[in-house]
C-alpha positions as a Markdown table, in Angstrom:
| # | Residue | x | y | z |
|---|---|---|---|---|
| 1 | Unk | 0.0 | 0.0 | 0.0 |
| 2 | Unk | 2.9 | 1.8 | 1.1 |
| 3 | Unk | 4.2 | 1.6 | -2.5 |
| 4 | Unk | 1.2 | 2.7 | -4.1 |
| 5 | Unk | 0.6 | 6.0 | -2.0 |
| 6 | Unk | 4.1 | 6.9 | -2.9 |
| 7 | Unk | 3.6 | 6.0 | -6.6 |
| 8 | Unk | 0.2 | 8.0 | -6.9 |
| 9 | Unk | 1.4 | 11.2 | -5.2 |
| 10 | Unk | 4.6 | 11.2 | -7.1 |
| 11 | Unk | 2.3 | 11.0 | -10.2 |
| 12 | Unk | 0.1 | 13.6 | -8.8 |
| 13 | Unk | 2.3 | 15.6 | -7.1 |
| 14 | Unk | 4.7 | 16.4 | -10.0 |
| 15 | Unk | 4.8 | 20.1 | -10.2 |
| 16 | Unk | 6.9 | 21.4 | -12.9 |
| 17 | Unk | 10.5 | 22.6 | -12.1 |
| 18 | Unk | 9.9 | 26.2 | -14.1 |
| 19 | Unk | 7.0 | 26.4 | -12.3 |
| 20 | Unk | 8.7 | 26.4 | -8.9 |
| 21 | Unk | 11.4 | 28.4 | -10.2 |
| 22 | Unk | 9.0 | 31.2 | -11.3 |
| 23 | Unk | 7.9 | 31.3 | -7.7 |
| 24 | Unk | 4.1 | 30.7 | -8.8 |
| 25 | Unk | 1.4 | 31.5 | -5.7 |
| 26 | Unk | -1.9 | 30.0 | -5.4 |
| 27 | Unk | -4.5 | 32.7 | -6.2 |
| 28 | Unk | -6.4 | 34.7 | -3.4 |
| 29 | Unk | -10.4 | 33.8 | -3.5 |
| 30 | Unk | -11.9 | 37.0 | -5.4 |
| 31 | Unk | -15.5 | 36.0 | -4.2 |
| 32 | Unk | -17.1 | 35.4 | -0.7 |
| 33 | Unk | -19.6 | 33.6 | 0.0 |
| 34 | Unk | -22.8 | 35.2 | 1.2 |
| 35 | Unk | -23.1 | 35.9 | 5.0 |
| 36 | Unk | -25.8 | 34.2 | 7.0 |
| 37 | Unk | -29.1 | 35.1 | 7.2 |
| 38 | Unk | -29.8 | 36.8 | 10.5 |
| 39 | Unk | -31.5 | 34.4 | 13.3 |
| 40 | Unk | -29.9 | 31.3 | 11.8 |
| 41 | Unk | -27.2 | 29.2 | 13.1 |
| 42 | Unk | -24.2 | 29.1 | 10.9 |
| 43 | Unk | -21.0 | 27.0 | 11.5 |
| 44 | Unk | -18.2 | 27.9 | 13.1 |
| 45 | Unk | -15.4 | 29.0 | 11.1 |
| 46 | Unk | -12.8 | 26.5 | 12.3 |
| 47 | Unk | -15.5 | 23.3 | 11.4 |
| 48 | Unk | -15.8 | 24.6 | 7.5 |
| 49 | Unk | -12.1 | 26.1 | 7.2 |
| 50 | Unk | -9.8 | 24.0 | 4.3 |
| 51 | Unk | -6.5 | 23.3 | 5.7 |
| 52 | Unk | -4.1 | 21.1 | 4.5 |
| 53 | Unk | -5.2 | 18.1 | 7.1 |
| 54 | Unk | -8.7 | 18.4 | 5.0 |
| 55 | Unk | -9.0 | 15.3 | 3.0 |
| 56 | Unk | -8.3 | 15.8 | -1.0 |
| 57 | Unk | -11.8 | 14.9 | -2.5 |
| 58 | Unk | -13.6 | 17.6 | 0.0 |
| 59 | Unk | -10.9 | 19.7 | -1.2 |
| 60 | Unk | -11.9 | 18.6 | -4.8 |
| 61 | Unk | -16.2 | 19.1 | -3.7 |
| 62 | Unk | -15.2 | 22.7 | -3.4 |
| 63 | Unk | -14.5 | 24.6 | -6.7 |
| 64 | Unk | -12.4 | 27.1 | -5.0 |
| 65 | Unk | -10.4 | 24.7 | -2.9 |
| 66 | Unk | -10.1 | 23.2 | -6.4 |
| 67 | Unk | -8.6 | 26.0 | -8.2 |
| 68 | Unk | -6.0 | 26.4 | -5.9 |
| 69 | Unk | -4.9 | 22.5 | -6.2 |
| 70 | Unk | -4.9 | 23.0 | -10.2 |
| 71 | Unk | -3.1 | 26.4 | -9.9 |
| 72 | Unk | -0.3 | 25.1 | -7.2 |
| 73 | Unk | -0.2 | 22.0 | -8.5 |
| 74 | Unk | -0.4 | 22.7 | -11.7 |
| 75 | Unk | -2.3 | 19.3 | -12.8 |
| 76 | Unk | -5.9 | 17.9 | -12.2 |
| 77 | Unk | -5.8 | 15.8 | -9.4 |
| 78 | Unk | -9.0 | 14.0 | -9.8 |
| 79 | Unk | -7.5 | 12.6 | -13.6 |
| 80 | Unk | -4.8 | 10.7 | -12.1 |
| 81 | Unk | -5.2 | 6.7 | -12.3 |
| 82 | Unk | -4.6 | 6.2 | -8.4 |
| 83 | Unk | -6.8 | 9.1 | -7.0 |
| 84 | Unk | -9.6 | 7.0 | -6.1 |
| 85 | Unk | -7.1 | 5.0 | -3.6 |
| 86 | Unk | -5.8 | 8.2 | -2.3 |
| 87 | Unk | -8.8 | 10.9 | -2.3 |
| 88 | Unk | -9.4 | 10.4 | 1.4 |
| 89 | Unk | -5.9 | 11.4 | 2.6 |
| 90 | Unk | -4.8 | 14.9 | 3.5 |
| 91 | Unk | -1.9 | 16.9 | 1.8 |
| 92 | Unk | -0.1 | 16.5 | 5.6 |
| 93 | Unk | -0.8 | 12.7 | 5.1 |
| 94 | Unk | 1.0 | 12.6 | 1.8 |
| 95 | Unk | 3.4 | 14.8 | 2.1 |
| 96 | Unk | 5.8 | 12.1 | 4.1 |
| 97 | Unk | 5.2 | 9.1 | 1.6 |
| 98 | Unk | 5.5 | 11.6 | -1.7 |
| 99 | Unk | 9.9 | 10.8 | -1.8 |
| 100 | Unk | 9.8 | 14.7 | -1.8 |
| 101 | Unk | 7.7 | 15.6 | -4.5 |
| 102 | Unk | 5.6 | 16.9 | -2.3 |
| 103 | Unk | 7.8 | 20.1 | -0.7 |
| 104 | Unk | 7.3 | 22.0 | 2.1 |
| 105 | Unk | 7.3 | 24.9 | -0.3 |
| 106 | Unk | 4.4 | 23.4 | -1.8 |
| 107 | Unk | 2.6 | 22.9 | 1.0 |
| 108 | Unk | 3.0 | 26.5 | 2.1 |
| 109 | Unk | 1.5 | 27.5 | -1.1 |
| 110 | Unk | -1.4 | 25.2 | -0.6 |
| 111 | Unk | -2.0 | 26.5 | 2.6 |
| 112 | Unk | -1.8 | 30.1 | 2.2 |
| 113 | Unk | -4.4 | 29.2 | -0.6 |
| 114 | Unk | -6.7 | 27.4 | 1.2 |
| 115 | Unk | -6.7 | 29.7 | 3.6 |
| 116 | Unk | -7.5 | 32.5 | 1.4 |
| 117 | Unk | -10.9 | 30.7 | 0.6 |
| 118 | Unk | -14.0 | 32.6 | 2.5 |
């Protein structure tokens, strides 16, 4: 299983080199959602927030979440062969089993834009 995981997020996880080299940034959410009507109960931030710990097809569910994959990323996640094995992992989850595709620097950039999302 072991062997798969890394196989899949090396496939998936591929960003270009140029693409690192040019420094690209995941984009900042130019919408927001509506707020709550007054007199309902809404959720609390923390319970809807994307972070990277957030499993990849919720990620996916959102189309803003799902921008920022494609953009950081640069690839479609959901067209690899193996991401029906690995859609209920997190980004923190794969990181360790991705034989460093998966950087650090990466992960920064997919934080800061999930974390843009409102």
């Amino acid at each position: 299983m072991k062997l798969l995981v890394t196989a899949a997020s090396m496939i998936i996880l591929s960003v270009p080199a140029a693409a690192q080299q040019a420094g690209a940034t995941a984009p900042v959410a130019s919408a927001t959602n509506p707020a709550p009507a007054a007199g309902t109960t809404g959720t609390t931030p923390a319970a809807t927030a994307l972070t990277l710990d957030t499993p990849l097809e919720t990620l996916v569910a959102n189309p803003k979440a799902k921008a920022v994959l494609d953009q950081v990323l640069q690839t479609d996640i959901t067209q690899n062969p193996f991401y029906e094995q690995i859609k209920a992992m997190s980004f923190n989850q794969i990181q360790p089993l991705s034989n460093g595709q998966l950087t650090d620097e990466t992960l920064k950039k997919l934080g800061e834009g999930l974390a843009a999302i409102k």
